[in-house]
N, C-alpha and C positions, 0 to 999 in steps of 0.2 A: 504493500500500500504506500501510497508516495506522501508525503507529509506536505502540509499544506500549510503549515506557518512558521515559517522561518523566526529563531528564536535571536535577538541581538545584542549582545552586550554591552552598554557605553560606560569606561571607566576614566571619573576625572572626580577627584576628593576635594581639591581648592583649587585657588580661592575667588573671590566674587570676580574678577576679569576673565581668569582664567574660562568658569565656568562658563559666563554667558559669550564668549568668543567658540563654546562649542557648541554653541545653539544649531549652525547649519548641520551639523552631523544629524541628530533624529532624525529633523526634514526631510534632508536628502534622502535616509535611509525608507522614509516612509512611502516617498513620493517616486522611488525608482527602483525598490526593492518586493515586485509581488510576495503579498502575502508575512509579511515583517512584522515581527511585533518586538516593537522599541523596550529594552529597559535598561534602566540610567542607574549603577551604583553612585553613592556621594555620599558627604557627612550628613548627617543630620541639621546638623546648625545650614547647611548652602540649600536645604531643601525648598525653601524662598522661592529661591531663583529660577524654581523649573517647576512648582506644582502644579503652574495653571499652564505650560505646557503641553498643547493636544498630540505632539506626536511623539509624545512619552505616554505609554500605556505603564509600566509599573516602575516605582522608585522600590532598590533596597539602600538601605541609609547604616552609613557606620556609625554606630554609638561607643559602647562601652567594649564590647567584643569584637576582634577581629575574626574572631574563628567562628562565634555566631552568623556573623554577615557570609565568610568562606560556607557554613553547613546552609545556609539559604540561598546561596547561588549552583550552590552545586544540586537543587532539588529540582532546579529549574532544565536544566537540560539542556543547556543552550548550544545554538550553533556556529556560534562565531564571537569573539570578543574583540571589540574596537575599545584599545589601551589608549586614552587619548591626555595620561598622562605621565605614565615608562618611569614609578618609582619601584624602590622597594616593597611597597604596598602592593601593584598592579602586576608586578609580576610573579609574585606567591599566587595573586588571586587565578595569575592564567597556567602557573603550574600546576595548583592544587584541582584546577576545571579541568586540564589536558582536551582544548576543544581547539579549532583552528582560530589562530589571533594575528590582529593585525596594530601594529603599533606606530604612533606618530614620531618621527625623524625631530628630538630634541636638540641636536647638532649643539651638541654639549662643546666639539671644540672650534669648534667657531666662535662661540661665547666666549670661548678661554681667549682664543686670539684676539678677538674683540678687546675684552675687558684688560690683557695684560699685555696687549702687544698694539692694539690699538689697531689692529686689520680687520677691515670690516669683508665676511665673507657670508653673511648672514643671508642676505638675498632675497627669500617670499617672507610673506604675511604667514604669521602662525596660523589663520584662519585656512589657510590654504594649505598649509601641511595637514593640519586636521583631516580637512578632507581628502587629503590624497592617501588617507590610511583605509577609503575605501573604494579606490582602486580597481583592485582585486574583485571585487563583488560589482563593475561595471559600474559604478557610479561615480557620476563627474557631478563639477561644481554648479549647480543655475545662477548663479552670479548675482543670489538676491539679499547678502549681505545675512547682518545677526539677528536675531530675533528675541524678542521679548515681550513679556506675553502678563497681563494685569487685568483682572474681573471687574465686575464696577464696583462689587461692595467695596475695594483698593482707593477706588479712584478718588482724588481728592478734589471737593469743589473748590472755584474760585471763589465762589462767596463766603466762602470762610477765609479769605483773602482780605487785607484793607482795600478798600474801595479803589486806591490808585496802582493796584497790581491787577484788577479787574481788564485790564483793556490791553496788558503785557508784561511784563519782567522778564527779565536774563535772573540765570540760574548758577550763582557762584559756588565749587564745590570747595569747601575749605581744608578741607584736610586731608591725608593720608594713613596708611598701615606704617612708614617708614619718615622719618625726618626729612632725609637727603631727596624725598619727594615731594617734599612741600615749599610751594611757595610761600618766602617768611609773609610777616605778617604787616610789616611796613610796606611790603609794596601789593600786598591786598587789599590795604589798606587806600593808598593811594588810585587803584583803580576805581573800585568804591566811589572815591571823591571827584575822579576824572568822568565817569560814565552818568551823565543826568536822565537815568533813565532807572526805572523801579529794579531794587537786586537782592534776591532772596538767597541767603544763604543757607547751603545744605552740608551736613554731617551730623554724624552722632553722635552719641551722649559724651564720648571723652573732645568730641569740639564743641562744646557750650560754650565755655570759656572764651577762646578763640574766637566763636563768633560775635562772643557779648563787644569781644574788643575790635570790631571789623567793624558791626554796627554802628560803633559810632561815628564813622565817616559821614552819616548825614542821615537823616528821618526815609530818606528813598531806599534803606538798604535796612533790612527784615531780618530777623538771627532768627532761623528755624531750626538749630540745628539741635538734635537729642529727642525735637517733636514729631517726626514720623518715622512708620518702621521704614523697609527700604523700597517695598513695590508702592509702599505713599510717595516715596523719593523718588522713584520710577513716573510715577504718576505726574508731579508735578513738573519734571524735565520734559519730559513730554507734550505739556500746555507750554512751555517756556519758548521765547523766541531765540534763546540764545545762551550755549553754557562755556563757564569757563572755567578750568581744571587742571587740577594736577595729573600724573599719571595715573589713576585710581579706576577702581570696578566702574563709578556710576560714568564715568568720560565714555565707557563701551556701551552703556546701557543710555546714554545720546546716542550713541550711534548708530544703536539697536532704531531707534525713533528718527533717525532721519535729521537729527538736529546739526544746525552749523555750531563748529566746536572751538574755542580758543585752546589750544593745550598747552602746558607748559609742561618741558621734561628738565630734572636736575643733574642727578648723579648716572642716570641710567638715559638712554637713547633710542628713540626711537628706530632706528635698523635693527633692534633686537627683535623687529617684528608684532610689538605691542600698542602700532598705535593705531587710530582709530579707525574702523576698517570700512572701505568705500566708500566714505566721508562726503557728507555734504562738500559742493563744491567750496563755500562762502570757509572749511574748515582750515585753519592755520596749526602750526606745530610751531613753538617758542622754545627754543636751545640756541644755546651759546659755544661756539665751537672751543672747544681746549683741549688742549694734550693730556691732560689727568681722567678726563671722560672717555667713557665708562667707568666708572671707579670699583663700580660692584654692577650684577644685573637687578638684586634685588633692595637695595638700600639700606641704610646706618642708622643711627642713632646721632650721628657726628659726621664730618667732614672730614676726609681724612688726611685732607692738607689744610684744615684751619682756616681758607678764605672762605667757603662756599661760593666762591664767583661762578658757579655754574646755575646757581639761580638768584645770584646779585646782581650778577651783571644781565641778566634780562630786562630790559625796557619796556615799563610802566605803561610808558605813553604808546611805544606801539600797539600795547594790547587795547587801549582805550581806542586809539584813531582806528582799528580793524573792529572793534564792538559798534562802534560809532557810523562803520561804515556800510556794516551789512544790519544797524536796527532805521540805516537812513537817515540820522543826527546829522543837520548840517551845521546847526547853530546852535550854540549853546545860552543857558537860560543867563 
């Protein structure tokens, strides 16, 4: 008897960029794959990001047990495993399955050249190694970028907005997972006071702070930060005409939504294949070229030559004249 539904394995544990840059994999697999039925290992805590998800049929989620999560995948039976993120973790989970697997090309020393030799050999977009890990199974890219996916009980009104964010705001993302990825706060600050147009600031609960002190650039500029979960935060970038960012999860969850993005990168570089993928045309990338960049791929605590000029020396005002030029500010108040 021939089996009639192809069982699929998606493995990727972190973190919030990581994961919704692998949004096109279910898709593709759903839409070019007869007879497929999608499921997504992850932690627990990233389950967020994929529940409302339609071409995820079942989550299994890491908690406490690793070996629990291994005896519930192994019940399943499945016919293929797409490793879509080639740790230690992912590869007990495809020894201990022994089922045919296909793993995404992490080009681990290209990074090394990168980061310690300063040769960039990097090349595609991660999103596109993603998908060429399936391949093998005849599926190619439809070239329709990331996806992200919010119900309406999520969705946040704008009337629960002040009244002058009603008619538009830009979406400041303030923070990061890593220091060396954040833009300080002096020239957050400053953009803030350059941009006369409404600006909400988004992060969470460990950027309140941070934003109480952003906030006060002017009565136009909103500290929401710590006040919604993240598909709220999804929600409101998504009405926004305009975000601007450090390296971080929600800069791809713009991107996911089609929005034009200001980014700014510090310690880490966009050729490592992270930045925002098929971007709004109006979408700019803000790096300062120097020879100590890449310093690391994933970011410090500290600098580790003490200046940070790789996000001091970015310019304030460019980012303002580029906010300015795609919300159509021609004159200022």
């Amino acid at each position: 008897m021939v089996k009639s539904i192809i069982k699929v394995l998606v493995l990727r544990f972190s973190s919030i960029g990581d994961i919704v840059l692998t949004s096109p994999v279910p898709r593709l697999i759903k839409q070019q794959l007869p007879g497929a039925e999608v499921h997504y290992a992850t932690k627990r805590s990233f389950y967020i990001l994929l529940q409302h998800n339609p071409y995820i049929d079942r989550f299994h989620l890491l908690e406490d047990s690793f070996e629990d999560l291994v005896k519930e995948l192994k019940e399943e039976q499945f016919d293929y495993i797409i490793d879509l993120h080639d740790n230690v973790r992912s590869s007990l989970i495809k020894l201990k399955l022994g089922v045919p697997s296909f793993t995404y090309d992490k080009q681990r020393w290209k990074r090394w050249l990168l980061v310690h030799c300063k040769i960039n050999r990097m090349g595609r977009h991660i999103v596109d190694r993603y998908v060429d890990t399936l391949s093998k199974l005849g599926i190619k890219n439809d070239g329709s970028g990331v996806d992200y996916f919010i119900v309406p009980s999520e969705e946040v009104s704008l009337d629960s907005l002040p009244e002058s964010f009603r008619s538009g705001f830009i979406v400041l993302v303030v923070g990061t997972a890593q220091f060396t990825k954040q833009l300080p706060l002096e020239k957050q600050i400053e953009i803030c006071r350059g941009i006369h147009f409404p600006v909400l600031l988004l992060g969470g609960s460990k950027e309140i702070e941070l934003g109480q002190k952003i906030a006060g650039a002017g009565p136009h500029v909103l500290n929401a930060c710590g006040q919604y979960s993240l598909n709220q935060c999804a929600s409101l970038i998504r009405q926004s005409e305009l975000v601007i960012s450090n390296d971080t999860g929600l800069m791809h969850i713009a991107a996911a939504f089609g929005k034009p993005i200001l980014a700014t990168y510090g310690n880490s570089v966009s050729a490592f294949g992270f930045d925002p993928y098929l971007p709004h045309p109006e979408t700019r990338i803000f790096e300062v070229p120097l020879s100590c960049r890449p310093c690391t791929k994933f970011g410090g605590n500290s600098c580790p030559k003490g200046h940070f000029h790789c996000m001091q020396k970015i310019n304030s005002a460019d980012i303002i004249s580029a906010a300015e030029r795609i919300l159509g500010i021609n004159e200022k108040p």
